[in-house]
N, C-alpha and C positions, 0 to 999 in steps of 0.2 A: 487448306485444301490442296492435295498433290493432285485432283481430275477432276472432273466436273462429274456432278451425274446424281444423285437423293440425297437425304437428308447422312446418311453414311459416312458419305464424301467429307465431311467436317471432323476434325479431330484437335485433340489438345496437345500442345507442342512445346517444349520451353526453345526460344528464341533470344538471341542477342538485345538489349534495349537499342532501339535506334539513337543512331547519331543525326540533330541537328546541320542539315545543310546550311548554305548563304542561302537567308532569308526563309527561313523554318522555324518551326519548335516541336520541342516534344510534349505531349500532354500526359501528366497522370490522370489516366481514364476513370474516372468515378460514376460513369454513366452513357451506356452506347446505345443508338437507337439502332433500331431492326427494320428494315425495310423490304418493300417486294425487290427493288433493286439488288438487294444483296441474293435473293432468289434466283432471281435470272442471271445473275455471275455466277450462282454454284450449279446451275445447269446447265453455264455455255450459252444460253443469249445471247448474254454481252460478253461475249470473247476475252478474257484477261490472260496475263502470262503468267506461269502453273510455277515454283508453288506460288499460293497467295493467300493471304490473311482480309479475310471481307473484313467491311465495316467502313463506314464513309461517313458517320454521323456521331460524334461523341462528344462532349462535355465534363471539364475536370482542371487542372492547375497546372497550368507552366511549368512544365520540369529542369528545361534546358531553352536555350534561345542561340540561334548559329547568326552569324556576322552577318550586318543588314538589315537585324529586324527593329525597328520603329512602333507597331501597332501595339504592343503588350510588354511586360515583362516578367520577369522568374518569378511565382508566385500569386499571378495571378488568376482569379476563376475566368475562362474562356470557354466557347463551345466553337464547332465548326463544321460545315456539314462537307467538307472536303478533307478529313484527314485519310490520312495512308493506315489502311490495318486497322480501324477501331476495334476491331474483336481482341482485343489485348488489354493488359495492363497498364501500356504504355503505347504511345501513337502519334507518328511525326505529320505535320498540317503545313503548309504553304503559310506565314504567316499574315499574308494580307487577304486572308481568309478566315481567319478567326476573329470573333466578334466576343466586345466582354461581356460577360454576363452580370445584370445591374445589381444591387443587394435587394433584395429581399426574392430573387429567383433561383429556387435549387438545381443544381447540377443537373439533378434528373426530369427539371420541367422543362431546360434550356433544351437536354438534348430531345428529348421526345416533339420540342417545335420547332429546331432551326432547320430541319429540311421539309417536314412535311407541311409545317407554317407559311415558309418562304413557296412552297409548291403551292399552296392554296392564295397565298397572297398573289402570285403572280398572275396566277387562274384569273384569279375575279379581279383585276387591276387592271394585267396588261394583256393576257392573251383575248381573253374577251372581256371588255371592261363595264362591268354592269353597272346598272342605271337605275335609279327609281322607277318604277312599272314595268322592266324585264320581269320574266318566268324563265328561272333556269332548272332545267335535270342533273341531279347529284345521283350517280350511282356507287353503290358500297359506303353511303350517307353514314354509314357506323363507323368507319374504317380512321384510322389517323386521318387522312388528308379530308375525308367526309366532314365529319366533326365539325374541324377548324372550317373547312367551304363553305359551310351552311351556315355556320356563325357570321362569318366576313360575309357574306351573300346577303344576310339577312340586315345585317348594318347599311349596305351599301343600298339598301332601300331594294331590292330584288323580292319577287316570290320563291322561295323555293321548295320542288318540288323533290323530293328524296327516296332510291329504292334498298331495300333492305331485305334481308331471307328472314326475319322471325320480328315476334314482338318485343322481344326484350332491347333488341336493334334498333326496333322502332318507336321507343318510350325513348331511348340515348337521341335521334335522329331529332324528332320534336322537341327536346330540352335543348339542340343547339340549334333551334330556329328554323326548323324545316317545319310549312306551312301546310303541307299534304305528305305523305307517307302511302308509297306505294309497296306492300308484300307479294316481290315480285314471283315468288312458289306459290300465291295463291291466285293470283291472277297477274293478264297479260301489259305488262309494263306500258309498251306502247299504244294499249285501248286506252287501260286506266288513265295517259298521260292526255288522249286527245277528247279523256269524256271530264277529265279536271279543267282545261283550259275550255273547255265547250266550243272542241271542234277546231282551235285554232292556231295549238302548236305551240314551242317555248323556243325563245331567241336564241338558246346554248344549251346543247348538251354535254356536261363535263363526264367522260367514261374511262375510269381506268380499269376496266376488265376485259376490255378486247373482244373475245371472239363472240362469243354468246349474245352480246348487247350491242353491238357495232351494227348490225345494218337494221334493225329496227329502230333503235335510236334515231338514225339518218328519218326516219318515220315521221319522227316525234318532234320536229325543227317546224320554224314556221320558212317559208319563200326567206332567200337571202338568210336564213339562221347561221349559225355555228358549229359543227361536231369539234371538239378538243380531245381529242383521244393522248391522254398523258399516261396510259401504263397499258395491262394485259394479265390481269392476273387470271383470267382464265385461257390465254392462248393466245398467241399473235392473228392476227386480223389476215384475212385470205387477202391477195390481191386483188384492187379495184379498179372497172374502168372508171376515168374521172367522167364519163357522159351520164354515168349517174350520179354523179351531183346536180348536171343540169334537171336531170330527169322530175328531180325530186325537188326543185324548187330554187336552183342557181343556187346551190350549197355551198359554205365553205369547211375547207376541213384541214385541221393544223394538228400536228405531234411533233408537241415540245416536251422543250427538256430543260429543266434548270438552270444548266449551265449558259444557255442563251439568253438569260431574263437575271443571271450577274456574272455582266460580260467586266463589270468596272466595280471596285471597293466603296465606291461613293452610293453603287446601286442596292450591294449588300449591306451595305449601312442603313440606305433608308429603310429596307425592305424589312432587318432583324427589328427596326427601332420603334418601327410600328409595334409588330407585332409583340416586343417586350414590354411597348407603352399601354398596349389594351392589356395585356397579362396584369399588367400592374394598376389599369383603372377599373380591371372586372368586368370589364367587356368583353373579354377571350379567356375562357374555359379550355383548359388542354386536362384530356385527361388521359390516364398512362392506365391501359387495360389489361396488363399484366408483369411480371420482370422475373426472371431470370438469371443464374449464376451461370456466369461464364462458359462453363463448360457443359452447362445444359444447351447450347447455343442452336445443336442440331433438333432439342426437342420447340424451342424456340419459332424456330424456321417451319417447322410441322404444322403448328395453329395457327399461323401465321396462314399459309395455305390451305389451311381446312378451311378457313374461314369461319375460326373458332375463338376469333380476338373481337374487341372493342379498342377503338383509340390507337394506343399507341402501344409498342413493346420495346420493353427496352432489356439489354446484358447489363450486369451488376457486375463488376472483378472483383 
C-alpha cells in the first residue's frame, strides 16, 4: 500500500526478497493470517510509514538466518506473529519471535493461532483471569479470537456468554463452548445479558468491536467487573469520562495490546506452547473460515469487515 484509505489501496507489487538483519530471519511464507489489525493500518488507525506491505502474522520455513540467531535454523517450520510484510512470499521476523512449529501442526493452523490464540490466551490468563463460577461476555463469539475465547473460557471453568448476528454464528459459537448465545439483531444484548445472569451481571466483558457495544457492555458488568476492550471493528470508542466507571459500579477498563502480554521470549514460549499443546490433545479447535490467494488480499480484507467470515482467514502465496 502507497496511502491508506479502502480496500483499493492494496496492490500487488514484485519487491526485492528481504535481507536477514543481526538476529532475523527470512521466512518462506506458506501461510499468512489476516487480521482487523491489518485493517486499521490500511485505513491509517495505526499510522505506519507509506509504502508498506501488511501482514504481522505468518507461518512457513526458514529461508535465510542473519548473524545472532540462536532460536531456529535454515529449514525449519516456524510461525510468528511479529514478522515484517507477511502479505508476501517471503518475510523477515525478529528472530526471538518466532516459535517452531511442533510435527503434526500445519503451516496454516500455526498461522491462523499464533496471534489470535496468544490474543485469547492472554485475555482469559492475564488481563482478566477467569476462574471457575466467573460469567464472561464474548462479543463477535464467531470471529478468530471468539472461537478460540470461548474455548479457553470454557476450560478455564467460566460461563460463557457469546454475541453473534445470525445462526449459523451461532451453531460455530456453541460447538466452541459458549453456554448462552445472544443474536444481538434480534434482540437487546445488554437485557438478554442481565435476564441470562438473573439480574446480576458478568465479571468481564471481552469487546472487540468498539463503538456500537462499548457503553452498554459497561451495562452488562457486575460492581467492580471488567470491560477489556482489545479491538473496534466497528469504530473507535468516543471519549470517556472515567466517573462513569464509578457511576456504574467502580468499573475497571483496560485496552490491551499483545505486545504487552510478550514483553519477554520465556512469555511467548509459554503462551504458543499451550496453545500448540491443546491443538495437539484436542482441546483447541482452530478453525480457518476461509483463504485466499495472495493477490485477492483486498477481496480478503472486504469479508473480513463485512462480517462475512467465521474463524480465521488466511493469504495462501
Amino acid at each position: 500500500m502507497h496511502a491508506t484509505g479502502g480496500t483499493e489501496v492494496l496492490r500487488v507489487e514484485d519487491v526485492p526478497v528481504p535481507a536477514p538483519g543481526p538476529g532475523q530471519v527470512v521466512i518462506r511464507v506458506e501461510a499468512a493470517g489476516v487480521n482487523f489489525a491489518d485493517v486499521y493500518q490500511r485505513k491509517g488507525l495505526y499510522p505506519t510509514p507509506l509504502p508498506f506491505t501488511l501482514g504481522r502474522e505468518a507461518a512457513g520455513v526458514v529461508e535465510r538466518a542473519g548473524e545472532g540467531v540462536f532460536t531456529c535454523r535454515v529449514g525449519d517450520r516456524v510461525v510468528s506473529e511479529n514478522v515484517t510484510g507477511g502479505y508476501a512470499e517471503y518475510a523477515a521476523a525478529a528472530a526471538d519471535r518466532v516459535v517452531p512449529i511442533p510435527v503434526g501442526v500445519s503451516s496454516k493452523a500455526a498461522a491462523a493461532v499464533i496471534l489470535q490464540g496468544i490474543t485469547a490466551h492472554y485475555l482469559a490468563t492475564s488481563t482478566y483471569p477467569l476462574r471457575s463460577g466467573d460469567t464472561c461476555l464474548v462479543h463477535a463469539a464467531a470471529g478468530g479470537v471468539g472461537l478460540l475465547l470461548c474455548q479457553i473460557a470454557r476450560r478455564l471453568g467460566a460461563r460463557v456468554i457469546g454475541t453473534v448476528s445470525t445462526e449459523e454464528k451461532a451453531g460455530l459459537a456453541r460447538e466452541a463452548g459458549a453456554h448462552e448465545v445472544i443474536l444481538y439483531n434480534d434482540e437487546d444484548f445488554q437485557e438478554a445479558t442481565r435476564r441470562i445472569t438473573g439480574g446480576a451481571g458478568v465479571q468481564v466483558v471481552y469487546d472487540s468491536v468498539g463503538r456500537t457495544t462499548f457503553l452498554k457492555g459497561l451495562d452488562c458488568l457486575v460492581p467492580r467487573g471488567m470491560m477489556v476492550l482489545y479491538g473496534q471493528s466497528s469504530g473507535p470508542v468516543a471519549p470517556l469520562d472515567p466517573q462513569v466507571l464509578n457511576q456504574k459500579g467502580s468499573l475497571f477498563l483496560t485496552r490491551p495490546t499483545i505486545a504487552h502480554y510478550l514483553l519477554t521470549r520465556a512469555e511467548l514460549m509459554r503462551r504458543s506452547e499451550d496453545l500448540f499443546g491443546w491443538i495437539g490433545d484436542g482441546s483447541l479447535s482452530v478453525r480457518i473460515g476461509r483463504e485466499f490467494p495472495l493477490d485477492r488480499a483486498a477481496d480478503a480484507h472486504a469479508e473480513l469487515e463485512g462480517r462475512r467470515t467465521t474463524g480465521k482467514v488466511l493469504l495462501i502465496p
